[in-house]
Legacy VTK file of the C-alpha trace (Angstrom):
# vtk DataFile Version 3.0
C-alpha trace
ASCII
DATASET POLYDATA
POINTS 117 float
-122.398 -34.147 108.205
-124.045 -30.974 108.036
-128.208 -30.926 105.553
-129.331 -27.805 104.436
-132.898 -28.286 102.987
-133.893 -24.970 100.337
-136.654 -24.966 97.841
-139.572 -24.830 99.979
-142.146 -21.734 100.113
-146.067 -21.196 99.222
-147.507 -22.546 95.939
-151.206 -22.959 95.119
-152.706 -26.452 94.413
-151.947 -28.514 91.112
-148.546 -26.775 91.408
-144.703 -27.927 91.850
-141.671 -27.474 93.871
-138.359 -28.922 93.552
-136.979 -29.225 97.408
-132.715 -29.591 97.076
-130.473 -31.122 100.645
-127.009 -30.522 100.175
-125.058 -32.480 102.199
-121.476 -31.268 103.499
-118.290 -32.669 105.986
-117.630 -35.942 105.874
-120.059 -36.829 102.977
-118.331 -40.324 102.452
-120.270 -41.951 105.015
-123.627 -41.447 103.541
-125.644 -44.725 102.754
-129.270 -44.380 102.003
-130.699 -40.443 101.893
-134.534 -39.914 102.279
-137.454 -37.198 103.257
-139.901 -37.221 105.975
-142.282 -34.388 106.340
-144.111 -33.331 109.767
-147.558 -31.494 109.554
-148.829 -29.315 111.964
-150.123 -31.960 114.367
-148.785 -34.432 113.288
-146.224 -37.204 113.780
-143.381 -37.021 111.238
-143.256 -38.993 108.142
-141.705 -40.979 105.497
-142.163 -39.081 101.973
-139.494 -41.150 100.332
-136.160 -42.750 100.401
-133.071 -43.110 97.937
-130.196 -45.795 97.841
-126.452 -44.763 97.815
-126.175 -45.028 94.223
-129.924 -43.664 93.424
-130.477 -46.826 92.189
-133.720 -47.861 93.760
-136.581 -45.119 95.152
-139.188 -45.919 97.691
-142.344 -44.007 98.108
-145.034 -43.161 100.487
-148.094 -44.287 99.315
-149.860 -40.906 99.172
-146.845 -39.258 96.887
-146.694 -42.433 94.401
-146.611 -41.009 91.149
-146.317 -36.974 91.964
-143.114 -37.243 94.094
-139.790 -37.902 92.563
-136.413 -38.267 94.540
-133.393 -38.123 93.119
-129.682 -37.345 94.278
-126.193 -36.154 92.519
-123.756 -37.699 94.458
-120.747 -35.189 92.884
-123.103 -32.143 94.195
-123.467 -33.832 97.584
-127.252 -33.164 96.916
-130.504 -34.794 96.923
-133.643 -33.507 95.694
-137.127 -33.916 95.890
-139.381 -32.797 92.727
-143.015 -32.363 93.884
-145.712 -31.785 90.837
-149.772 -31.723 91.417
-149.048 -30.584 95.137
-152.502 -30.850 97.288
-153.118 -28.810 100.443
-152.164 -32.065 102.343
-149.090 -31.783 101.174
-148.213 -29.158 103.502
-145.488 -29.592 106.374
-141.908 -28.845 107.195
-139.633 -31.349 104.806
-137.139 -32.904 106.313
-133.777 -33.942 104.435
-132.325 -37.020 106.193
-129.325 -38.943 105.709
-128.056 -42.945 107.210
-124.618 -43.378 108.241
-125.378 -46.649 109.870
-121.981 -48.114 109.445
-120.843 -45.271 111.532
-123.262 -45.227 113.635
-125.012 -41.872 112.938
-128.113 -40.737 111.961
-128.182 -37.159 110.429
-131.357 -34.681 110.114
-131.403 -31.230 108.175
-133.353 -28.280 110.160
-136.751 -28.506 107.349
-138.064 -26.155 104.860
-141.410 -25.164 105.099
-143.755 -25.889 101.745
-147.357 -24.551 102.184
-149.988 -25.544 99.352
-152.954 -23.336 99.165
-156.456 -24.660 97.954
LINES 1 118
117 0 1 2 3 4 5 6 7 8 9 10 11 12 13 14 15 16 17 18 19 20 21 22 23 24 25 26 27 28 29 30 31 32 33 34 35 36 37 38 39 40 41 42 43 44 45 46 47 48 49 50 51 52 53 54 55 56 57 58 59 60 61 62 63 64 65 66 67 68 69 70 71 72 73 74 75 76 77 78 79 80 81 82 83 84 85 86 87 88 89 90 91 92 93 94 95 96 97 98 99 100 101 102 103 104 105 106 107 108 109 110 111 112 113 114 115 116
């Protein structure tokens, strides 16, 4: 399974971003989908998760009502809308998918979103 993260780039506080992680190869064997972010610094982090079906959302507790996941399983792609971003909302996001019941674990390379105050 191959992640491309896109979406990413420099907006100034109160704004948004919609991140998108298409997902390509063997697709099938995607469970759960989520993203983690990693700050200059700093270890990397859960920003929030997504079920197979897009059923049920989890959230980090400092994204909990500005972060939205979401995925379209016919696109292959999951996305992450981001609205009243905060300079500590800057870091490389991470698109990351579970294929447990394979055994693999699969990580996109990150797109960079930069918030300016």
């Amino acid at each position: 399974v191959r992640l491309v993260e896109s979406g990413g780039g420099l907006v100034q506080a109160g704004g948004s971003l919609r991140l998108s992680c298409a997902a390509s190869g063997s697709t099938f064997s995607i469970n759960a989908m989520g993203w983690y972010r990693q700050a200059p610094g700093k270890q990397r982090e859960l920003v929030a998760v997504i079920t197979s079906s897009g059923g049920s959302t989890n959230y980090a507790d400092s994204v909990k009502g500005r972060f939205t996941i979401s995925r379209d399983n016919d696109r292959n792609t999951m996305y992450l809308q981001m609205n009243s971003l905060k300079p500590e909302d800057t870091a490389v996001y991470y698109c990351n998918a579970d294929a447990a019941f394979y055994g693999m674990n699969y990580w996109g390379k990150g797109t960079l979103v930069t918030v300016s105050s």
